[in-house]
TORKOL-4160 file (C-alpha; in steps of 0.2 Angstrom, whole numbers, padded with zeros to 4 digits, m for minus):
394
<pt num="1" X="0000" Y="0000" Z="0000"/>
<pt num="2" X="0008" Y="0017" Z="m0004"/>
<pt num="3" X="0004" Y="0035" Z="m0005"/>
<pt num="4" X="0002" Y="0045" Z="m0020"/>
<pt num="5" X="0001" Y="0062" Z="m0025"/>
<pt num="6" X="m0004" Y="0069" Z="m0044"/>
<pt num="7" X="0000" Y="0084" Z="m0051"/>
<pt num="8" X="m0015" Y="0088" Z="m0063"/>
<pt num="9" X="m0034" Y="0090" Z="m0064"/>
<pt num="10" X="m0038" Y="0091" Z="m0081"/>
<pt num="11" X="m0046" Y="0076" Z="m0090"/>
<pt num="12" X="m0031" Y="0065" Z="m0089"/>
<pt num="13" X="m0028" Y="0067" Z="m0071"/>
<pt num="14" X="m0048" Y="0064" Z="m0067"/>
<pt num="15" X="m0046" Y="0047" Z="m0076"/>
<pt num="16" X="m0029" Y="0043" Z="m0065"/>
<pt num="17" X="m0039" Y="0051" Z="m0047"/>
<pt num="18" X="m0053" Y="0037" Z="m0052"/>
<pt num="19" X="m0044" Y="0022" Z="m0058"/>
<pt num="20" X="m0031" Y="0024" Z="m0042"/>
<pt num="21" X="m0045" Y="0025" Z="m0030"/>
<pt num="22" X="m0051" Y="0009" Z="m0038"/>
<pt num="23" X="m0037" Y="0001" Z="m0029"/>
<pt num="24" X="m0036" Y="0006" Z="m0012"/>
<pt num="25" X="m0024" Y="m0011" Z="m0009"/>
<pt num="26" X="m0013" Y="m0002" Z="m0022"/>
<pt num="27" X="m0015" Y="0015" Z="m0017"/>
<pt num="28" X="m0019" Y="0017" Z="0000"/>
<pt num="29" X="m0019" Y="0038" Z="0002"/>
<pt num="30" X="m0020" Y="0048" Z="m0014"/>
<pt num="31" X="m0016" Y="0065" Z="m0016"/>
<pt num="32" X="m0025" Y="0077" Z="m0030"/>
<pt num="33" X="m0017" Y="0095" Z="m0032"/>
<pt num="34" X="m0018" Y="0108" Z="m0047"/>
<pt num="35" X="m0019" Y="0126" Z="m0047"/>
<pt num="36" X="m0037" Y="0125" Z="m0050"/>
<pt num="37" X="m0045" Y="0117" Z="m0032"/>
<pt num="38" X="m0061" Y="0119" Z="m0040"/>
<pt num="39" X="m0056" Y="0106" Z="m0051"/>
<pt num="40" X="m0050" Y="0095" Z="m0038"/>
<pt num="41" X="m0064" Y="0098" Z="m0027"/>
<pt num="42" X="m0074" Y="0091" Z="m0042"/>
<pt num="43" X="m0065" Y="0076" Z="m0045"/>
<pt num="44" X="m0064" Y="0073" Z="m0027"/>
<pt num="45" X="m0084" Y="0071" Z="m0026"/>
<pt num="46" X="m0087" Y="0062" Z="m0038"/>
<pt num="47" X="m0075" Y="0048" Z="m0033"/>
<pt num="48" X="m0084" Y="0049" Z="m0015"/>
<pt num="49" X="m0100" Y="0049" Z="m0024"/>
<pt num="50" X="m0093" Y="0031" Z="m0036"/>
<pt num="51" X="m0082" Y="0024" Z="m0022"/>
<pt num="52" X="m0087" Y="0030" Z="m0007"/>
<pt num="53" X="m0069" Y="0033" Z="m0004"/>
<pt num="54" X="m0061" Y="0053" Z="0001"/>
<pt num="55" X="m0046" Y="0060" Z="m0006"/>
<pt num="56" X="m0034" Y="0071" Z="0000"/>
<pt num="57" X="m0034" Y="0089" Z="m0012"/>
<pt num="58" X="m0021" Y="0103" Z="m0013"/>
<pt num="59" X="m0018" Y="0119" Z="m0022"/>
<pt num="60" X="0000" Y="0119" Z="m0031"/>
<pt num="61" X="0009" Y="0129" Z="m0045"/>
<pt num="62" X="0021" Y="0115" Z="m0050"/>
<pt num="63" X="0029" Y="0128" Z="m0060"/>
<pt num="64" X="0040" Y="0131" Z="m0043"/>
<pt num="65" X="0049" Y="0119" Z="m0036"/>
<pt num="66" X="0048" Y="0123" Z="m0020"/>
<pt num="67" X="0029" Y="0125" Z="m0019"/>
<pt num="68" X="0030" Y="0105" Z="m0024"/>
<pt num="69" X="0042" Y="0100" Z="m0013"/>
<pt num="70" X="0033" Y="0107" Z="0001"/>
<pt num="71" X="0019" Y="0097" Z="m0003"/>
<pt num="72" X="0028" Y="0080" Z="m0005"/>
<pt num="73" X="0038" Y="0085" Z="0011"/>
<pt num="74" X="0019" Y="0085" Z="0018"/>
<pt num="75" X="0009" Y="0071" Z="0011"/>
<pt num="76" X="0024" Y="0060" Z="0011"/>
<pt num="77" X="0023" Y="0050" Z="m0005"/>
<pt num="78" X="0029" Y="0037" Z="m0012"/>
<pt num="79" X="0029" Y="0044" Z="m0029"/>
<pt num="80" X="0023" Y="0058" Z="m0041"/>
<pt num="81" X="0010" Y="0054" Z="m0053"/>
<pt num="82" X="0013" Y="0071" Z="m0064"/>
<pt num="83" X="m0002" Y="0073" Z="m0078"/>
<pt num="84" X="m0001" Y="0092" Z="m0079"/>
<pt num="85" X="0005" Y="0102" Z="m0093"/>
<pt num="86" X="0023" Y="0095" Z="m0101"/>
<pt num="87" X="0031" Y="0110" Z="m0096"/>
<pt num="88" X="0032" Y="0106" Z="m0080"/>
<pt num="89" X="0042" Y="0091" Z="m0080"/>
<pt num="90" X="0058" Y="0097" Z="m0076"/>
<pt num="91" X="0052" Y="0108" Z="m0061"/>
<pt num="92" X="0042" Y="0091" Z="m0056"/>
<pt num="93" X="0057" Y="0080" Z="m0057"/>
<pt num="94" X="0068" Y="0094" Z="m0049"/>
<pt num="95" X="0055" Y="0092" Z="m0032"/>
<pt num="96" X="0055" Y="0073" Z="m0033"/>
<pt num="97" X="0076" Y="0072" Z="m0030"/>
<pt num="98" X="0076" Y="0085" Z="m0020"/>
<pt num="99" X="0062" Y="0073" Z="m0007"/>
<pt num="100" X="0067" Y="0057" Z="m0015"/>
<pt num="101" X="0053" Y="0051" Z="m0022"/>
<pt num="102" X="0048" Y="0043" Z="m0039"/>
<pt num="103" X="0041" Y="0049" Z="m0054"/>
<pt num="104" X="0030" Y="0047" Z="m0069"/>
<pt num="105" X="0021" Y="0054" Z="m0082"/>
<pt num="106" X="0013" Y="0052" Z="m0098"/>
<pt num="107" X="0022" Y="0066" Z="m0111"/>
<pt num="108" X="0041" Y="0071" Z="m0111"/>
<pt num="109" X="0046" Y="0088" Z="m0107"/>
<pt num="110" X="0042" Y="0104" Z="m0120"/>
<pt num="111" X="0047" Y="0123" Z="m0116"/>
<pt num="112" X="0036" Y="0135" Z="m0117"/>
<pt num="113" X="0042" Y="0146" Z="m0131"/>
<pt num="114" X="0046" Y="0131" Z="m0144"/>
<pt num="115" X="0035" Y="0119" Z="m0148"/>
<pt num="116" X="0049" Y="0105" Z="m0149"/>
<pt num="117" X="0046" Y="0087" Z="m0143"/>
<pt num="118" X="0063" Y="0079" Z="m0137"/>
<pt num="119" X="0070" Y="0067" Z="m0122"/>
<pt num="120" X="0088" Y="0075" Z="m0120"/>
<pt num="121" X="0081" Y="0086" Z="m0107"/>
<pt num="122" X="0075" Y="0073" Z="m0097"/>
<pt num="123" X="0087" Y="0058" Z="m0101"/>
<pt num="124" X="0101" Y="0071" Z="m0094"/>
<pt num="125" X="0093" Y="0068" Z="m0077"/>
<pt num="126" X="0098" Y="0048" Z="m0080"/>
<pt num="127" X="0113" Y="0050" Z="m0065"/>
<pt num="128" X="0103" Y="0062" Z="m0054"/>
<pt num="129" X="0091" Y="0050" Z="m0053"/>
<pt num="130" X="0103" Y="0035" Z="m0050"/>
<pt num="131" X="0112" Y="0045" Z="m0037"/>
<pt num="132" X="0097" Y="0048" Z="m0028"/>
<pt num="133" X="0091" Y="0030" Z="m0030"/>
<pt num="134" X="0074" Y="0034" Z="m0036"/>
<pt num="135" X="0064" Y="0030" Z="m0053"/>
<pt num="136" X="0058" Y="0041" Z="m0067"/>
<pt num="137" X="0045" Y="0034" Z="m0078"/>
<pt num="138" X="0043" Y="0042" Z="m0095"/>
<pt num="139" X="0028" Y="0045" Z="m0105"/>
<pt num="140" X="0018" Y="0032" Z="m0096"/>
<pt num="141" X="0001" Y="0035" Z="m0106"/>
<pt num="142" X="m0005" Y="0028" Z="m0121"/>
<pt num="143" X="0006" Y="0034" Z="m0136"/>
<pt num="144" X="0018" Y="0036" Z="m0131"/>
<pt num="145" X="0016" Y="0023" Z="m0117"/>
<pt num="146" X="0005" Y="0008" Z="m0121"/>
<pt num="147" X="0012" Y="0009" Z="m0140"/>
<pt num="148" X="0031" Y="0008" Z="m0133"/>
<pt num="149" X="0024" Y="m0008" Z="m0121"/>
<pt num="150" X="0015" Y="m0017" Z="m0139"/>
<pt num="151" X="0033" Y="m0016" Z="m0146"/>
<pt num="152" X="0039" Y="m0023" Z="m0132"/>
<pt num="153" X="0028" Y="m0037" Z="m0134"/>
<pt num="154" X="0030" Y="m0039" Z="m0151"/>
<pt num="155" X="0047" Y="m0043" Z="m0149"/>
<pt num="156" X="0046" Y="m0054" Z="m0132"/>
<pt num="157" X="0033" Y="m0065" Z="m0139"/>
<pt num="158" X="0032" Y="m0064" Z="m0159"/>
<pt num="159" X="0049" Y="m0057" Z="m0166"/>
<pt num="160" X="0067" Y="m0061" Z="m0167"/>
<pt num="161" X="0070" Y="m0042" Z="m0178"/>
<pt num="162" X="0058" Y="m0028" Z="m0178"/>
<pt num="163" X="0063" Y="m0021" Z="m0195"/>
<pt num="164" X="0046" Y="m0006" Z="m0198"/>
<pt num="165" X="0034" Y="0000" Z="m0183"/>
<pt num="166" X="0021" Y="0012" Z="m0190"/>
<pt num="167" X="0011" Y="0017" Z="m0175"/>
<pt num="168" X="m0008" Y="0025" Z="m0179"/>
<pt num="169" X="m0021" Y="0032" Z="m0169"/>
<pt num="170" X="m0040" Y="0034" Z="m0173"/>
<pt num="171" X="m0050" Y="0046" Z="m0164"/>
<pt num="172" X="m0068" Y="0042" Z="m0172"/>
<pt num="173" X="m0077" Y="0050" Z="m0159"/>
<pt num="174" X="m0090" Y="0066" Z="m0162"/>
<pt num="175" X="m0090" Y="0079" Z="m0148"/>
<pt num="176" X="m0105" Y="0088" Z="m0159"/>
<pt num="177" X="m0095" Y="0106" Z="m0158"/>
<pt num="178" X="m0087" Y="0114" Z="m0174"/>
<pt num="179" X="m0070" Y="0114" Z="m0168"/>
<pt num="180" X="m0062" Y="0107" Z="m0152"/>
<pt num="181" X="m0049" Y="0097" Z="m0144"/>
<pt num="182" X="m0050" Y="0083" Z="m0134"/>
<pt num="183" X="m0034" Y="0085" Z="m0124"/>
<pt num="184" X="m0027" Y="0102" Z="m0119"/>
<pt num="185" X="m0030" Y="0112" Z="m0134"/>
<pt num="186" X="m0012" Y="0123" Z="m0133"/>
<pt num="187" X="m0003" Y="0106" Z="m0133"/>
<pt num="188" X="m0013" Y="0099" Z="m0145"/>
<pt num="189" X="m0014" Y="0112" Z="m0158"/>
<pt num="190" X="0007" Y="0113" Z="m0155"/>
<pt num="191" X="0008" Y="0094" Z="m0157"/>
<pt num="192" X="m0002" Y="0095" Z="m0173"/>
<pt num="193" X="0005" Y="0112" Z="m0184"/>
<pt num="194" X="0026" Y="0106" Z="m0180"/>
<pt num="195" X="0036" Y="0099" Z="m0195"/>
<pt num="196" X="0031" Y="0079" Z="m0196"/>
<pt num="197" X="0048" Y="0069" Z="m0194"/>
<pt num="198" X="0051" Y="0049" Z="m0194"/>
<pt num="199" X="0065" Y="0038" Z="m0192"/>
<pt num="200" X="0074" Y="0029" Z="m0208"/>
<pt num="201" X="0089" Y="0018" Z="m0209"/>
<pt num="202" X="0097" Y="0027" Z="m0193"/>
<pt num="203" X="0094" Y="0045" Z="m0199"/>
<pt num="204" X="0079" Y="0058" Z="m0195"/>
<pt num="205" X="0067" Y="0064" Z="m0210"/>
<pt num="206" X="0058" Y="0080" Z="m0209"/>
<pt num="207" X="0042" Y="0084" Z="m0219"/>
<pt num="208" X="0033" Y="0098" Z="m0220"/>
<pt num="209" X="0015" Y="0099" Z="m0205"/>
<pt num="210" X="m0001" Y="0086" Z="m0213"/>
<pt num="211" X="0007" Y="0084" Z="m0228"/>
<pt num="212" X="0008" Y="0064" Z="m0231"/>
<pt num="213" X="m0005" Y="0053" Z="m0228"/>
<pt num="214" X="m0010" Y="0037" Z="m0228"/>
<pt num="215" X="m0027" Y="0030" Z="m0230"/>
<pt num="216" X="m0031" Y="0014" Z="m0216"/>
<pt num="217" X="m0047" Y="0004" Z="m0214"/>
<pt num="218" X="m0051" Y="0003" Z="m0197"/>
<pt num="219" X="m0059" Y="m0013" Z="m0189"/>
<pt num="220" X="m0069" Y="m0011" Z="m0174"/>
<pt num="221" X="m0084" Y="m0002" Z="m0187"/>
<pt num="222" X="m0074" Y="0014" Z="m0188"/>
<pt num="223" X="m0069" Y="0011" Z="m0207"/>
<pt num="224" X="m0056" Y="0022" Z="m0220"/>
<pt num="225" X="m0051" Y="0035" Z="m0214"/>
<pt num="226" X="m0036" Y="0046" Z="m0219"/>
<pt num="227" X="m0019" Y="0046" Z="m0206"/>
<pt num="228" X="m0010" Y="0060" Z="m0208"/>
<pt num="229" X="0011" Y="0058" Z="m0204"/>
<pt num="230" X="0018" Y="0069" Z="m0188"/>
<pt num="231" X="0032" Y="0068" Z="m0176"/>
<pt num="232" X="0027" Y="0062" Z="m0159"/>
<pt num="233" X="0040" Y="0057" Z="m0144"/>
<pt num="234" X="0038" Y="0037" Z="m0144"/>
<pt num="235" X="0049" Y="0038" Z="m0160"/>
<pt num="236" X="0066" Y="0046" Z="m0152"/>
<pt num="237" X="0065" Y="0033" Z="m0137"/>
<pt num="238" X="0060" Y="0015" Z="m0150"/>
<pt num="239" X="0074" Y="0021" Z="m0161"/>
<pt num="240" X="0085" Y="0018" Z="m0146"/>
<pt num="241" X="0078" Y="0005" Z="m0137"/>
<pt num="242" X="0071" Y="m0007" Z="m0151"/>
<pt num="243" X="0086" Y="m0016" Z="m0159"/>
<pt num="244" X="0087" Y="m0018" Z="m0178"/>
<pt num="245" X="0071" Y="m0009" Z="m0181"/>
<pt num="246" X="0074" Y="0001" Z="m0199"/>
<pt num="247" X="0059" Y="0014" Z="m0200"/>
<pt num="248" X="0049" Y="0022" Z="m0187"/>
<pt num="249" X="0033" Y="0032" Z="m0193"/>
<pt num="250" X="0017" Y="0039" Z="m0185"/>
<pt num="251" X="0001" Y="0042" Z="m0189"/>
<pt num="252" X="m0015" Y="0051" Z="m0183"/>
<pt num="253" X="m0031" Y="0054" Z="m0190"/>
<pt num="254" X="m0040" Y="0070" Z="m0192"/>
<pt num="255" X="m0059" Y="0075" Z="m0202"/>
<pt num="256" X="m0057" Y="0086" Z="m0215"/>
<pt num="257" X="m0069" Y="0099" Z="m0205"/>
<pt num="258" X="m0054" Y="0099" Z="m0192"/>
<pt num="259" X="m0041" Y="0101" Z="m0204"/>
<pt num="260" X="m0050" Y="0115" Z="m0212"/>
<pt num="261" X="m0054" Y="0127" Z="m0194"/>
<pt num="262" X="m0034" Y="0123" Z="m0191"/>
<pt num="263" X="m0029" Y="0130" Z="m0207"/>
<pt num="264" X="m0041" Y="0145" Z="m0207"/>
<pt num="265" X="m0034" Y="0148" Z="m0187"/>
<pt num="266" X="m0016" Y="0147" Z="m0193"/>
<pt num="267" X="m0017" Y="0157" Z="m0205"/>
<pt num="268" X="m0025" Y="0172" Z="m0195"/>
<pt num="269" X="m0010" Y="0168" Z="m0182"/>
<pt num="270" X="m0021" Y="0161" Z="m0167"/>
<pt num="271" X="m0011" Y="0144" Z="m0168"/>
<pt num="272" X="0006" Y="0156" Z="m0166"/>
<pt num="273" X="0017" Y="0155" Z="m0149"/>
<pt num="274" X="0025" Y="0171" Z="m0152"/>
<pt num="275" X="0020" Y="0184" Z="m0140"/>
<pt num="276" X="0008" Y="0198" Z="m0146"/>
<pt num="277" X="0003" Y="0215" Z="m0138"/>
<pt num="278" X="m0014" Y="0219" Z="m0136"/>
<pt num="279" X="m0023" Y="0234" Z="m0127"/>
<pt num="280" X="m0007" Y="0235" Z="m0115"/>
<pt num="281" X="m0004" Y="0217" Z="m0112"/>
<pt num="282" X="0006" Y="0203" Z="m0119"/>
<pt num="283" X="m0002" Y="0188" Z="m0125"/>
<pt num="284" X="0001" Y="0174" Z="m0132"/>
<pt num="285" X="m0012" Y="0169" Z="m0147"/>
<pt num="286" X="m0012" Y="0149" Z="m0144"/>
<pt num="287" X="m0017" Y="0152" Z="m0126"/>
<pt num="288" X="m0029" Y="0166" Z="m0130"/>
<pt num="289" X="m0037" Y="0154" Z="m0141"/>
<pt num="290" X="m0035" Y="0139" Z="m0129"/>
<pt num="291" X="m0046" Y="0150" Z="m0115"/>
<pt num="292" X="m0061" Y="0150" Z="m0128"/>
<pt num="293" X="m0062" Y="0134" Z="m0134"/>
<pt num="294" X="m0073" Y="0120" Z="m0124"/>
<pt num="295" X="m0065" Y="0113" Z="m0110"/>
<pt num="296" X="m0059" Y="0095" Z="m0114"/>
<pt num="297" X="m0063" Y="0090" Z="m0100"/>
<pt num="298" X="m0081" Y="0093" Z="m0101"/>
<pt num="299" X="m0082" Y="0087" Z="m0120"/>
<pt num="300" X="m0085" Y="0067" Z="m0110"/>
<pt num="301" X="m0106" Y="0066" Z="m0112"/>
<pt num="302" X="m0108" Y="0072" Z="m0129"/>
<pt num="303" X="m0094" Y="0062" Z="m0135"/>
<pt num="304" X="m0099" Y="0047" Z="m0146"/>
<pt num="305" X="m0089" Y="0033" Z="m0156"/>
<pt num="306" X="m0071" Y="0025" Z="m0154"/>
<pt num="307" X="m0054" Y="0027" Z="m0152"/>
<pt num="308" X="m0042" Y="0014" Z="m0162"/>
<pt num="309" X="m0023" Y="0014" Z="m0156"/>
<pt num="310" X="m0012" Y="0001" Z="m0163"/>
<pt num="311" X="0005" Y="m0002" Z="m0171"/>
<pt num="312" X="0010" Y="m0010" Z="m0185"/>
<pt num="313" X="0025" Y="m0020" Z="m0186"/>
<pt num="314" X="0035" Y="m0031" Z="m0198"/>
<pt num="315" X="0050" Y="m0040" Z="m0197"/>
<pt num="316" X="0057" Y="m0059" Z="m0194"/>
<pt num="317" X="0054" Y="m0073" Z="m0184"/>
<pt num="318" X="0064" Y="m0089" Z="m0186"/>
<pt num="319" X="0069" Y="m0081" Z="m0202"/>
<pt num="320" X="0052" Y="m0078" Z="m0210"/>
<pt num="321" X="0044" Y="m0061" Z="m0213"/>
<pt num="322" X="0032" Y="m0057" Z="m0202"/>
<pt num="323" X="0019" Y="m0042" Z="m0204"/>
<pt num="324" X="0011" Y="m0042" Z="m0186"/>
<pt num="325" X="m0006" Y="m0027" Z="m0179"/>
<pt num="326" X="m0009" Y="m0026" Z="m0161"/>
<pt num="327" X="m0021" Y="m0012" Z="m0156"/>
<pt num="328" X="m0036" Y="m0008" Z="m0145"/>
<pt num="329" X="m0053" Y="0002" Z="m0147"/>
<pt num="330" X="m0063" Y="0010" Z="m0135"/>
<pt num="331" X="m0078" Y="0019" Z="m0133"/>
<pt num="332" X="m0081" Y="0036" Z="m0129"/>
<pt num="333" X="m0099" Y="0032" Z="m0119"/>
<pt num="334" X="m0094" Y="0016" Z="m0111"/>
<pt num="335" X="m0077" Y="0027" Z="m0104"/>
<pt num="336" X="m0089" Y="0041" Z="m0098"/>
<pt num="337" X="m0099" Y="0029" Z="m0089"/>
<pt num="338" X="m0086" Y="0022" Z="m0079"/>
<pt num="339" X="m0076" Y="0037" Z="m0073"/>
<pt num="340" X="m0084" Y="0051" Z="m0081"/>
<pt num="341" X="m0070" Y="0056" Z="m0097"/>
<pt num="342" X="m0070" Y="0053" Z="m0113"/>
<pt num="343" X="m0058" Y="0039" Z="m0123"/>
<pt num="344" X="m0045" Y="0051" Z="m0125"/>
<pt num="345" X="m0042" Y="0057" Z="m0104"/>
<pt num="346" X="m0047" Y="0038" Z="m0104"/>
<pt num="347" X="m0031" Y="0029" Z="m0114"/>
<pt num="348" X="m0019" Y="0040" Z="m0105"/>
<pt num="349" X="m0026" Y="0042" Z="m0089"/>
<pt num="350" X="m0026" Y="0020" Z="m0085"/>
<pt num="351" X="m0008" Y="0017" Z="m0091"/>
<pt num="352" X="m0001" Y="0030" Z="m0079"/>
<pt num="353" X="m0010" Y="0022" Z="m0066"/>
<pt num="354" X="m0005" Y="0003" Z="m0072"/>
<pt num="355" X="0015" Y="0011" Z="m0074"/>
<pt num="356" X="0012" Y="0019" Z="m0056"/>
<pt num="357" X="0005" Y="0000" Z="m0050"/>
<pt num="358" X="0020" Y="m0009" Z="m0060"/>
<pt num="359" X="0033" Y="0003" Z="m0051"/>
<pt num="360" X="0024" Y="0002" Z="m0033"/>
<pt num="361" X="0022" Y="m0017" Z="m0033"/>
<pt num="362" X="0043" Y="m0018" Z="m0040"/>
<pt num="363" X="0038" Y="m0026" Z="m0057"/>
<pt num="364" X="0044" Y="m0011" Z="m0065"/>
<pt num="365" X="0061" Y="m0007" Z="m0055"/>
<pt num="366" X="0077" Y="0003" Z="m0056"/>
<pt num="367" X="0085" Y="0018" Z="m0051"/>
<pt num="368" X="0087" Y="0033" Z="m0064"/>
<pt num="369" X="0074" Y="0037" Z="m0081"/>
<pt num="370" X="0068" Y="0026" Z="m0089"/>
<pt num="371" X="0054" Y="0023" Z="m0106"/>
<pt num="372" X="0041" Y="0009" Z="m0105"/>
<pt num="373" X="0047" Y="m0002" Z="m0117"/>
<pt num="374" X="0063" Y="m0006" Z="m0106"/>
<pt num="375" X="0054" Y="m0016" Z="m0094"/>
<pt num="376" X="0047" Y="m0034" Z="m0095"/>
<pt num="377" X="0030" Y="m0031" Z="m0105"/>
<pt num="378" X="0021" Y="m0047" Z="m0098"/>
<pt num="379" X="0012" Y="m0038" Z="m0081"/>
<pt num="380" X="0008" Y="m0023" Z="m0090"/>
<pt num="381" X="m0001" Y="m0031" Z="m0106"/>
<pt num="382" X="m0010" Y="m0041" Z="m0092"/>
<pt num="383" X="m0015" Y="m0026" Z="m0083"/>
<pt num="384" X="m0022" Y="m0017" Z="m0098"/>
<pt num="385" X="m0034" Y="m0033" Z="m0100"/>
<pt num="386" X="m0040" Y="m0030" Z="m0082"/>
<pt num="387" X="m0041" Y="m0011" Z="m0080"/>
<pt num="388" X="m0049" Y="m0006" Z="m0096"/>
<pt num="389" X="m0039" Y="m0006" Z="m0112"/>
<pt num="390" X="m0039" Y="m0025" Z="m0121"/>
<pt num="391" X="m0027" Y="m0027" Z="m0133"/>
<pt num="392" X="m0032" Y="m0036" Z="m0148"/>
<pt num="393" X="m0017" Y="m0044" Z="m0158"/>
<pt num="394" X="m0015" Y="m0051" Z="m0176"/>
């Protein structure tokens, strides 16, 4: 039994708050803090309400460092759970080894003024972390997180060489508004308008934002849809921890109605990061922008349809080519009757809490950073059949 405190009470973080107090053998005190109580206040009724089990709440700016080691030095955790926005990381693991305490989260570290996805920052804490004899989980939810774990399956149980990986995610859902986000629209909206960049023959290759795409037919009803190419984080850390694998590409899927509002918004510069000043005050457009579109996290009860995740893989086994698909679907109603969120909040909030279970319960051990597909996959994939998110494999 062990305490835990998470840092973050948007969608993401609801869905951890819930699935932890699930499993009070697991976690037996859990800790909720954002910089919005009112958030935490909300989650923390409705798990009394679902459970019948209290939380502990706490206001934090996670921004200083000192604000959150006063409140690990309080609550006494065992280890952070962070699920608030990625440019906290460093400051988040900055508090952990000052109060020796594990860490994880479910996206790698981004500074404010570029929107660049990279692991360097946080790999360079690798001997901090040692040192201080604690653990830092990376990117822990679904991609990256569960799609890292997939590979690591593949090549435990199916493979000998993982030669290709694409890795594709399908949100089929309809939220019913013209234009919305269903995770934090400033990181979103950065994630999507970056230069798309994959892995090929042991070199990076840039691409210009949404300009390849793929056409896939989804199982599970969803159908053809078009996937557009984009850089996302699992990438840098496969390229380095799968051996022999050749390419690396990702994929996600967007409606043309989407594509068409993101278009008309760049181009008017509301997507920009670059500060603007208006009427006496600096802003930034992107967060301006963020303030007035629906909350995610409210977007859970009209959402309708699925989610579709997988990765595709080909390689060798006994040396035969091999073209492998393991994925999993979820729907949006069925997610929102259980805890509340929608699929998306959904698909990253239960890995971090199965990666926080794998590293309380010593499955997943060691001292200094790590990414998921380092560790044995077995308890992981087991724990996804049991908390939520089946796998289906071919």
């Amino acid at each position: 039994m062990s305490r835990i405190l998470i840092v973050g009470a948007g969608g993401v973080g609801s869905v951890v708050a819930h699935k932890c107090a699930q499993l009070p053998e697991v976690f037996s005190h859990i800790c909720l803090a954002s910089r919005t109580v009112s958030k935490c206040e909300t989650i923390a009724t409705l798990i009394q309400k679902r459970f019948n089990r209290k939380i502990k709440i706490a206001s934090l700016d996670a921004d200083v460092v000192e604000n959150t080691v006063a409140l690990i030095s309080t609550f006494k955790p065992a280890m952070v759970i962070n699920v608030a926005l990625p440019y906290q990381d460093l400051a988040i693991m900055d508090a952990c080894l000052k109060t020796g305490v594990h860490y994880l989260d479910t996206a790698n570290y981004e500074p404010p003024t570029e929107a660049k996805f990279c692991y360097k920052w946080q790999w360079d804490y690798r001997d901090r972390f040692r040192k201080a004899g604690i653990m830092a989980l990376l990117g822990c939810g679904f991609d990256p997180g569960v799609t890292g774990v997939f590979c690591a399956h593949a090549l435990k149980h199916h493979f000998d060489e993982i030669h290709t990986i694409d890795i594709i995610d399908c949100n089929a859902g309809d939220h019913g508004h013209p234009f919305a986000t269903n995770f934090n629209p400033e990181i979103n909206i950065r994630e999507i308008t970056q230069r798309g960049k994959y892995f090929q023959d042991g070199q990076w290759i840039e691409t210009e934002p949404l300009t390849e795409k793929i056409t896939y037919d989804f199982p599970e009803g969803i159908g053809p849809r078009d996937a557009y190419l984009m850089y996302h984080e699992e990438l840098e850390s496969l390229a380095k921890n799968i051996p022999d694998v050749k390419r690396l590409r990702f994929y996600m899927t967007f409606s043309a109605n989407y594509l068409t509002h993101l278009k008309v918004l760049e181009n008017i510069g509301m997507t920009s990061i670059d500060p603007v000043e208006y009427q006496g005050h600096t802003i930034i457009p992107l967060q301006f922008l963020k303030a007035v579109l629906p909350e995610p996290s409210t977007l859970g009860a009209s959402t309708k349809g699925k989610t579709w995740i997988g990765c595709i893989i080909n390689g060798k086994a006994k040396d035969v080519t091999k073209n492998y698909r393991i994925y999993n679907s979820c729907d949006h109603q069925e997610c929102f009757a259980e805890v509340g969120s929608q699929a998306i909040s959904y698909t990253t909030g239960v890995p971090a809490m199965i990666g926080a279970m794998m590293m309380l319960t010593g499955k997943w051990s060691g001292q200094g950073v790590f990414n998921v597909e380092e560790f044995d996959p077995d308890p992981f994939m087991a724990a996804l059949e049991i908390h939520g998110l089946p796998w289906v494999e071919a």
